[in-house]
C-alpha positions as CSV (number, residue, x, y, z in Angstrom):
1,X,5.3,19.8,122.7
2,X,7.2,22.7,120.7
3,X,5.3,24.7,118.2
4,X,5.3,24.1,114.7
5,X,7.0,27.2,113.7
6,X,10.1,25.9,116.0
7,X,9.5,21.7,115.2
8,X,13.1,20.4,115.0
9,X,13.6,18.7,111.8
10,X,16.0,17.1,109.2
11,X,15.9,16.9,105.2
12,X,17.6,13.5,104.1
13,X,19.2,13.7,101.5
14,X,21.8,11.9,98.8
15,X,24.2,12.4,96.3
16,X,21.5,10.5,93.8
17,X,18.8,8.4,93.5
18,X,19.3,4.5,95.2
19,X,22.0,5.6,97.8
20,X,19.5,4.5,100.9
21,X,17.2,7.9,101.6
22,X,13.9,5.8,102.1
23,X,15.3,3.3,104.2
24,X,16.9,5.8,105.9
25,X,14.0,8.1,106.2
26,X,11.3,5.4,106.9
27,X,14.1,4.2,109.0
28,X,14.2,7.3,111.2
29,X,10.9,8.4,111.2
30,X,10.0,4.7,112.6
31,X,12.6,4.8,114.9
32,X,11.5,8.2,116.4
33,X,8.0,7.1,117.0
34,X,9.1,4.2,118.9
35,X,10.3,6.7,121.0
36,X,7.1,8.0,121.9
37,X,7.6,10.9,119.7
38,X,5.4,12.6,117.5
39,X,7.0,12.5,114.2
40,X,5.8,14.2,111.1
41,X,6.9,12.3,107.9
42,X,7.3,14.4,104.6
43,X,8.5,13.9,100.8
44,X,10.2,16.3,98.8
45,X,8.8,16.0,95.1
46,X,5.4,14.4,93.9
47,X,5.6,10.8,94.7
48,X,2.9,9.1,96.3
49,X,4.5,5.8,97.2
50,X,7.2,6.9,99.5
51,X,4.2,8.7,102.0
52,X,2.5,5.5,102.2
53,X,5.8,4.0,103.8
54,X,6.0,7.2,105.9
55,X,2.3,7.0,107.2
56,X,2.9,3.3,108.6
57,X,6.3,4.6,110.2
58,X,4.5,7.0,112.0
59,X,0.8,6.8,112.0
60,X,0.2,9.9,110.6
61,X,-0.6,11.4,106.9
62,X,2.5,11.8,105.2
63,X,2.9,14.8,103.0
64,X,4.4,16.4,100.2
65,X,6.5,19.5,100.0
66,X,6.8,20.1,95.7
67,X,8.2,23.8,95.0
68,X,7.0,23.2,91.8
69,X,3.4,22.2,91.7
70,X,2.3,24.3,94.9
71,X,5.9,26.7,94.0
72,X,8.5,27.8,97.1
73,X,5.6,30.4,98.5
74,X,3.7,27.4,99.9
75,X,6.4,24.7,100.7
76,X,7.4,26.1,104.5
77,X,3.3,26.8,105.4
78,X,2.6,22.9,104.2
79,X,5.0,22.0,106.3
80,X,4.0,24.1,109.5
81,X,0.4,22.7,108.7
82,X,1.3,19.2,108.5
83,X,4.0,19.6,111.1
84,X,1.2,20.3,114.2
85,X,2.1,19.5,117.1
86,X,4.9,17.4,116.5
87,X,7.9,17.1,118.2
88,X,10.6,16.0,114.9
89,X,10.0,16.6,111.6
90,X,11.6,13.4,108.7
91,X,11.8,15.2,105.5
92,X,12.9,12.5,102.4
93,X,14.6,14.1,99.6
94,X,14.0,13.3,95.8
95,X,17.1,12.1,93.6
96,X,20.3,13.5,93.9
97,X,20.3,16.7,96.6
98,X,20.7,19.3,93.9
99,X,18.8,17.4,91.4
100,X,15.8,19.8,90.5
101,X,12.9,20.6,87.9
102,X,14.3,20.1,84.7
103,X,15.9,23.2,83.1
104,X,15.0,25.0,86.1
105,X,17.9,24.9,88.4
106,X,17.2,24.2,91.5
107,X,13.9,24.6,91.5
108,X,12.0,21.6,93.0
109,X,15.3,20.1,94.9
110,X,15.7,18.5,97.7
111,X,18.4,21.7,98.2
112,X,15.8,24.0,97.5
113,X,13.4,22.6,99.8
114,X,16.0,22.3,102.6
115,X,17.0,26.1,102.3
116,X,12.8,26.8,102.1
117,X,12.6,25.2,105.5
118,X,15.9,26.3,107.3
119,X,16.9,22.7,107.9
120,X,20.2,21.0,108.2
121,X,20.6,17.9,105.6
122,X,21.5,14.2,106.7
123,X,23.7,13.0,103.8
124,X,23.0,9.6,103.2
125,X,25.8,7.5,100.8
126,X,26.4,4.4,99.4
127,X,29.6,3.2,100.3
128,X,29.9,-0.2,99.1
129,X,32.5,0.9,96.2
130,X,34.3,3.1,98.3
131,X,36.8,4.1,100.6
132,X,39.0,7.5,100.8
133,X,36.9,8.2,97.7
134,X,33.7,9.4,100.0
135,X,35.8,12.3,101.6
136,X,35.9,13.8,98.4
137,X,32.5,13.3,97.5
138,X,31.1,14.5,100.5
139,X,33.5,17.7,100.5
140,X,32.1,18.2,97.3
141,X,28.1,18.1,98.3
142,X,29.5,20.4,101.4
143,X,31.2,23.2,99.4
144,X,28.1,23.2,96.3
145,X,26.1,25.5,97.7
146,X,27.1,27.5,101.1
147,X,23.1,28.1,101.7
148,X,22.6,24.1,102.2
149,X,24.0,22.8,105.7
150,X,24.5,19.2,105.9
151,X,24.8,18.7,109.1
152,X,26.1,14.8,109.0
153,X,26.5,11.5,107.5
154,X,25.1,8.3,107.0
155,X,27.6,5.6,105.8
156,X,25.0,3.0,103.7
157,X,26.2,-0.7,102.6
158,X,29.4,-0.6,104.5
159,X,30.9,-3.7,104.2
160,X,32.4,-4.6,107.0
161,X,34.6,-3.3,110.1
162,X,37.5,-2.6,108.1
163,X,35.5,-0.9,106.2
164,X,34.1,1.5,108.4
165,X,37.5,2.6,109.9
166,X,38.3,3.4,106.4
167,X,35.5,5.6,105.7
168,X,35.4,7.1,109.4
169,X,39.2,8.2,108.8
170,X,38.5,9.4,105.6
171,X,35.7,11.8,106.7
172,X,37.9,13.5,109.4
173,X,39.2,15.6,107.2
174,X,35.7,17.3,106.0
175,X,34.5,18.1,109.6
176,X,30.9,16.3,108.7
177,X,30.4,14.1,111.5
178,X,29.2,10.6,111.0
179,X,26.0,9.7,112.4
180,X,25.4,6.5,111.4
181,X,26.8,3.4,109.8
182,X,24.4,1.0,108.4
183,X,25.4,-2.5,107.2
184,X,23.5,-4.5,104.3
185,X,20.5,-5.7,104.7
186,X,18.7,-7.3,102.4
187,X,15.8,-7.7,105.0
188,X,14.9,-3.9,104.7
189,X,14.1,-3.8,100.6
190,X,11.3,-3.1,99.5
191,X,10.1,-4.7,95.9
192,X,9.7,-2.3,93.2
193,X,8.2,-2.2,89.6
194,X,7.7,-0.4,86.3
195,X,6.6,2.7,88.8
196,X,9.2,2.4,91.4
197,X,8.2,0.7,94.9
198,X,5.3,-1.4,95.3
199,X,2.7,0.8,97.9
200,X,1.9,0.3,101.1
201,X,-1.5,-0.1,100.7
202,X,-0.8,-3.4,98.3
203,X,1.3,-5.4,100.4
204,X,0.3,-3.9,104.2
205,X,2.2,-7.5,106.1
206,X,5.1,-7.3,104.1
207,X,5.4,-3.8,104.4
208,X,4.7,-3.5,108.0
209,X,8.0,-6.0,108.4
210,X,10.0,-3.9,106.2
211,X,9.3,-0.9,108.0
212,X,10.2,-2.6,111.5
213,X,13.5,-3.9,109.9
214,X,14.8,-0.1,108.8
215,X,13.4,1.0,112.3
216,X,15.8,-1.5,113.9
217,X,18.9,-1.2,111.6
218,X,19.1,2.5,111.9
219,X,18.5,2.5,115.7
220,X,21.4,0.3,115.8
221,X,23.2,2.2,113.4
222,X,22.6,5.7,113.6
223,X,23.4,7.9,116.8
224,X,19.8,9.3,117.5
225,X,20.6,11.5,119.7
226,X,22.6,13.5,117.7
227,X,20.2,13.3,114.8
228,X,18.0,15.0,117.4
229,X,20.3,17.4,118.5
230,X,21.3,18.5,114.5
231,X,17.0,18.6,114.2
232,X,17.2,20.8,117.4
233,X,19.4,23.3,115.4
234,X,17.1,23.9,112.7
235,X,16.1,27.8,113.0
236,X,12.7,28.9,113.3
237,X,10.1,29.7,110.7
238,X,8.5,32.4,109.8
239,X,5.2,32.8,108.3
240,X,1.6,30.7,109.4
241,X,0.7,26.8,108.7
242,X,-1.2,26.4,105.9
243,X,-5.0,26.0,107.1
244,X,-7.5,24.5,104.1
245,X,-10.6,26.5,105.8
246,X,-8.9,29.6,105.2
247,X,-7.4,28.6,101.6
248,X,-11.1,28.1,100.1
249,X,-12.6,31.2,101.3
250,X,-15.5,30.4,102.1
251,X,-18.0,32.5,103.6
252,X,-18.7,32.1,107.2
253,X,-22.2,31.2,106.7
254,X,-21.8,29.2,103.5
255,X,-25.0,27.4,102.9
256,X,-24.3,24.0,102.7
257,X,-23.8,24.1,106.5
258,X,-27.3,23.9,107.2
259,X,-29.7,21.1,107.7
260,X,-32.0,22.3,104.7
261,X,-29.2,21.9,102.5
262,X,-26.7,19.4,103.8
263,X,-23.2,18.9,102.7
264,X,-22.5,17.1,98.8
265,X,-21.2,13.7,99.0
266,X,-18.1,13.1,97.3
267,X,-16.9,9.6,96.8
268,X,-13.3,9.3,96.6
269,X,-11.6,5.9,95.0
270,X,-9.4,4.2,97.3
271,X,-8.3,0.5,98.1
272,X,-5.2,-1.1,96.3
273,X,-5.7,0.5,93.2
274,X,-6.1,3.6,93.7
275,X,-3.6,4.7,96.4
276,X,-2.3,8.3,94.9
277,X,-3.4,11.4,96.2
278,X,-2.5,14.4,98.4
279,X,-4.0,14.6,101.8
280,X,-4.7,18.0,101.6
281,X,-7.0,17.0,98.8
282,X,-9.5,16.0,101.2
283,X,-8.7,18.5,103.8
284,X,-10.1,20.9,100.8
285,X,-13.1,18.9,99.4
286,X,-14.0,18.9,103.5
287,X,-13.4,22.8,103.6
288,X,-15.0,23.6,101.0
289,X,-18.2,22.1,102.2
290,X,-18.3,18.3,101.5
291,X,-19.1,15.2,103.3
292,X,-15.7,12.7,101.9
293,X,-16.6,9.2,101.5
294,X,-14.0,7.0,100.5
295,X,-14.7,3.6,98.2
296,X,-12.9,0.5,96.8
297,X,-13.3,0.0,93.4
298,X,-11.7,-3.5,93.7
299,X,-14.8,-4.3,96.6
300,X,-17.4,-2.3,96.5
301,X,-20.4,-3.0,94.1
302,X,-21.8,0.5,94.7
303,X,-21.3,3.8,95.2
304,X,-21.8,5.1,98.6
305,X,-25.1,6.1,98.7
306,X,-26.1,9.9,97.5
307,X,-22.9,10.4,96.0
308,X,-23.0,13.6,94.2
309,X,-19.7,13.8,92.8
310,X,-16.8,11.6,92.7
311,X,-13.2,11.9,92.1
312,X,-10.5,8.7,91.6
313,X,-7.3,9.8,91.6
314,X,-3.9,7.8,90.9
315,X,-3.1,4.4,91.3
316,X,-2.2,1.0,89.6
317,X,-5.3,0.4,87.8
318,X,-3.4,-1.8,85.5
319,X,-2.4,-4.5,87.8
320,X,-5.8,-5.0,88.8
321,X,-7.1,-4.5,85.1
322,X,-9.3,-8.1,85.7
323,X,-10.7,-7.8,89.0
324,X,-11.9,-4.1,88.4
325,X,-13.6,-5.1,85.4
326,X,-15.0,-8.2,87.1
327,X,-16.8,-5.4,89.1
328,X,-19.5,-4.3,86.5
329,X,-22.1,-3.2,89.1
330,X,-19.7,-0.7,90.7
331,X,-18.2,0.5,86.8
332,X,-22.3,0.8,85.9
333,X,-23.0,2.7,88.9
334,X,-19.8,5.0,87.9
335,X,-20.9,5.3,84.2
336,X,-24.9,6.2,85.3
337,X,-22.9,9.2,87.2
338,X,-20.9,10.4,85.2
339,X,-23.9,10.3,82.6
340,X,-26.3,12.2,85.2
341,X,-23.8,15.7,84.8
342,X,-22.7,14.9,88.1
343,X,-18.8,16.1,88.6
344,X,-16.6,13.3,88.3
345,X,-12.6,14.3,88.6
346,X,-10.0,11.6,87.6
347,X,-6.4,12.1,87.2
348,X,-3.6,9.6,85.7
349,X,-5.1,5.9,87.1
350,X,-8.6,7.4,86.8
351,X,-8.8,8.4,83.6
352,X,-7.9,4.6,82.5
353,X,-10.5,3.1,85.3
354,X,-12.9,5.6,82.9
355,X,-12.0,4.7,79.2
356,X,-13.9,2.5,77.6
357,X,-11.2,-0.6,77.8
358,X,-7.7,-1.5,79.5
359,X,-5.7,-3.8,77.9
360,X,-8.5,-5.2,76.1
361,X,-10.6,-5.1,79.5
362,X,-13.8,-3.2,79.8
363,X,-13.8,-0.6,81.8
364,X,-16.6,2.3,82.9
365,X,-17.0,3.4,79.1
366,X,-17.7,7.4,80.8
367,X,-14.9,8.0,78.0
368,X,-14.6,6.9,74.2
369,X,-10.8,5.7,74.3
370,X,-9.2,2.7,74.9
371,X,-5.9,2.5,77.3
372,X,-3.5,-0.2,77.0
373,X,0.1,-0.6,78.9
374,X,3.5,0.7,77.0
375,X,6.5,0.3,77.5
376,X,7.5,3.8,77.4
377,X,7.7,5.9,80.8
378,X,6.3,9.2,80.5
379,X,7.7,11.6,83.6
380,X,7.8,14.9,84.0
381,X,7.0,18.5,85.7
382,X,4.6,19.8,83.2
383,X,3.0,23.8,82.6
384,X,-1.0,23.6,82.0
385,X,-3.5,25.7,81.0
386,X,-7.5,24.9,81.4
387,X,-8.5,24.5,77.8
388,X,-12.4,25.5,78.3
389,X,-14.6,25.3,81.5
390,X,-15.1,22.6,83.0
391,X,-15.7,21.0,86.8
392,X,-12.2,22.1,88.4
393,X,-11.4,25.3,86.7
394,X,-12.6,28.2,84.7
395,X,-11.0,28.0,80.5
396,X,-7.6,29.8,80.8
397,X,-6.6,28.5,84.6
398,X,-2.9,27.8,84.7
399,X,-1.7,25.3,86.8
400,X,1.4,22.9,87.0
401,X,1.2,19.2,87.1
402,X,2.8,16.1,86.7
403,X,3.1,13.1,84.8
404,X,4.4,9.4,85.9
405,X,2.6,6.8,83.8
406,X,3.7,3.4,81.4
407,X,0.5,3.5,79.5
408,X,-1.2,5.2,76.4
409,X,-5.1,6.5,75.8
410,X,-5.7,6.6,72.7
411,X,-7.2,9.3,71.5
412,X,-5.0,11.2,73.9
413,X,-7.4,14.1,74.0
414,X,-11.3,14.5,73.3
415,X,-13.1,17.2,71.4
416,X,-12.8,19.3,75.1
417,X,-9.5,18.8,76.4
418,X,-8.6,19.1,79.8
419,X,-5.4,20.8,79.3
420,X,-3.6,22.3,77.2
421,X,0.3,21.4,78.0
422,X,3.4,24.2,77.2
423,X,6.3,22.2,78.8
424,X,8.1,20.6,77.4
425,X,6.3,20.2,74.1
426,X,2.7,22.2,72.8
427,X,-0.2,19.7,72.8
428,X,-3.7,19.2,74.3
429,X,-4.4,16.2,76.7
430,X,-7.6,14.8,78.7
431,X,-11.2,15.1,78.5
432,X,-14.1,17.9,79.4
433,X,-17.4,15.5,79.1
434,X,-20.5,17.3,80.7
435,X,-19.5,16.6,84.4
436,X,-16.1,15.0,83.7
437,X,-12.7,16.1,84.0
438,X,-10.4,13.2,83.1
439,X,-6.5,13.7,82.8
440,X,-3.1,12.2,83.2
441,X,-1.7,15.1,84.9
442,X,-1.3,15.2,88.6
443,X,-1.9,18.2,90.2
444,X,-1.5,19.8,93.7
445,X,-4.9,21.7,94.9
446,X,-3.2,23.2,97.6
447,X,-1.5,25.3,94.7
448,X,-5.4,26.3,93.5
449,X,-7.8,25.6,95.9
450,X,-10.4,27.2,93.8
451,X,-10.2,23.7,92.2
452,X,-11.9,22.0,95.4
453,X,-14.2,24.9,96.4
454,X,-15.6,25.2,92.4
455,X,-16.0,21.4,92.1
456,X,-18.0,20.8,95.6
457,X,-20.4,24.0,94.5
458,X,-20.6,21.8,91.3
459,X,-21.6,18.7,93.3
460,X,-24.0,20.7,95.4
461,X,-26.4,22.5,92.0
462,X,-25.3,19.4,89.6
């Protein structure tokens, strides 16, 4: 196997958002494996459904790479680290190739991210409304910026033959080879709702079969070989992989290593429910000295036992409003917790599980607010700063986040915020309750890891 600093890869990429890039992606990075490859899937941006997709495609975690929450300084070490031992990297863009951070330029971009790791750029279009048209608009994505290489195309929803030969022609003139022509196929979507696809983790049968279908439309499709070879061409990067032991800092001899004083247990919320987080969340929690357990709030009546600290991160809490309020042992046992001081972190889907009511549900009751669906989307990179102390961080720790949520708490914010939000308006949001640290924002811990090392030091003297 090659080493990760030399680990051909490829960003895909598309003009804008529902030209094919997952399908494509998934697609390739199924296709790959069947290989016998080792492929390492990755997402440009913060989404947390699109990984899910990845991680069946190739049995291994799939990652983020978001130049905003973690900024550009991290995006090419994540990489390297999740990138071990592989021998192809899949990198799926976000929106449209140059589409960035809001009011930031490029920031955040799939461009941006492709230029962070030296890697050419598959461009994948929608052709079903064109013909001599797609010349231009490739030529177009081509000249933008001379930094990004894309390196081919993908033709998506080509009609027909006739079709083909039209587009094929066309594209002579830009020099971009084509490397693939899928046809439509219905067989190979993937149902969405008010937060985009439905995850993995929710419909594992159906989504095992969608997964096979895009592995076998773009092995028909698409010339792997010379996908490989334009992964080959990728120049090497410079720099180390991002290791989590080394990112908490932790003294050699750090005393929750021994058997007087064994590692904090931290439950972390899983199952249908809760499916958002970041692998290297764990990776860090593990670092920084504790023992991860991970728990279905949907199945499990307890907490696993001598759980010291617990953290339920993002999710679809209110599709399964009912059956999680069914479960009143396990929302008892969360409540007792949370009322003992123990640290209990909850972002976006947590913070609902932790109010005192869902859509007229009951919930844990940790927090005095009610949450109810909207039909408003909130979305958007957001600036924070730690309003006072609490489990994660020390009062006046900036970090970014994001938010991606169809419902409302109200009050929005208790009489301890979590954060206090500059972008793109000034307010305060979340809750600082004894142990608790309850928010909508997402955040990226590889960006802070002082978040993961403070709150298991927290589980370990709470």
């Amino acid at each position: 196997m090659v080493t990760s600093s030399s680990v051909p890869r490829l960003v895909v990429a598309a003009p804008s958002s529902g030209s094919g890039k997952t399908t494509v992606a998934t697609g390739l990075m199924a296709a790959f494996a069947a290989r016998g490859l080792a492929v390492s899937p990755h997402k440009v941006g913060p989404d947390y459904i699109d990984p899910g997709y990845h991680a069946l495609a190739t049995g291994r975690a799939g990652r983020n790479l978001d130049a905003y929450l973690c900024g550009p300084e991290l995006v090419g070490p994540l990489f390297l680290h999740g990138a071990r031992g592989c021998d192809i990297a899949v990198v799926e863009g976000v929106m449209g190739l140059y589409d960035g951070a809001a009011g930031e330029g490029e920031l955040a971009s799939t461009a941006h991210v492709a230029k962070l790791l030296r890697a050419p750029v598959v461009l994948v279009v929608d052709a079903s409304s064109q013909s001599r048209s797609v010349a231009a608009l490739v030529h177009g994505f081509v000249s933008w910026d001379p930094e990004v290489r894309v390196g081919g195309v993908i033709l998506n929803k080509v009609a027909s033959d006739r079709h083909e030969v039209m587009l094929r022609e066309a594209l002579e003139q830009t020099g971009v080879p084509v490397l693939g022509v899928l046809r439509r196929a219905p067989q190979v979507d993937t149902p969405s709702r008010h937060l985009g696809l439905v995850p993995v983790a929710e419909r594992r049968g159906e989504a095992v079969e969608a997964v096979a279908a895009m592995a076998a439309q773009v092995s028909d499709g698409c010339d792997l070989d010379g996908l490989m070879e334009l992964a080959r061409s990728a120049a090497g990067l410079s720099g180390a992989a991002w290791d989590a032991a080394e990112a908490v800092s932790l003294p050699t001899h750090h005393p929750t290593q021994s058997d007087e004083n064994p590692k904090p247990r931290v439950a972390v919320a899983g199952g249908e429910a809760f499916t958002f987080s970041y692998a290297e969340h764990t990776e860090l929690l593990t670092a920084a000295g504790a023992e991860v357990v991970p728990f279905d709030p949907l199945r499990d009546e307890e907490l696993p036992e001598g759980t010291r600290g617990l953290v339920i991160g993002g999710g679809f809490p209110e599709v399964y409003a009912s059956e999680l309020s069914a479960n009143e042992p396990l929302r008892k046992a969360v409540a007792h917790l949370a009322e003992s001081g123990a640290p209990v972190a909850a972002e976006c889907a947590g913070l609902l599980y932790l109010c005192r009511e869902l859509d007229g549900l009951p919930m844990c009751g940790v927090l005095d607010a009610g949450a109810r669906m909207t039909e408003r989307l909130t979305l958007g990179y957001r600036d924070a700063v730690a309003v006072g102390d609490s489990v994660l961080a020390a009062a006046g720790t900036r970090m970014r986040g994001h938010e991606f949520h169809r419902t409302a708490v109200e009050p929005g914010a208790g009489a301890e915020p979590a954060w206090g939000l500059r972008t793109p308006t000034r307010r305060v949001e979340g809750f600082v309750r004894r142990g608790v640290h309850a928010s909508y924002l997402h955040t990226h811990w590889a960006a802070e890891p002082g978040v993961a090392r403070r709150f298991v030091e927290r589980c370990r003297t709470s």
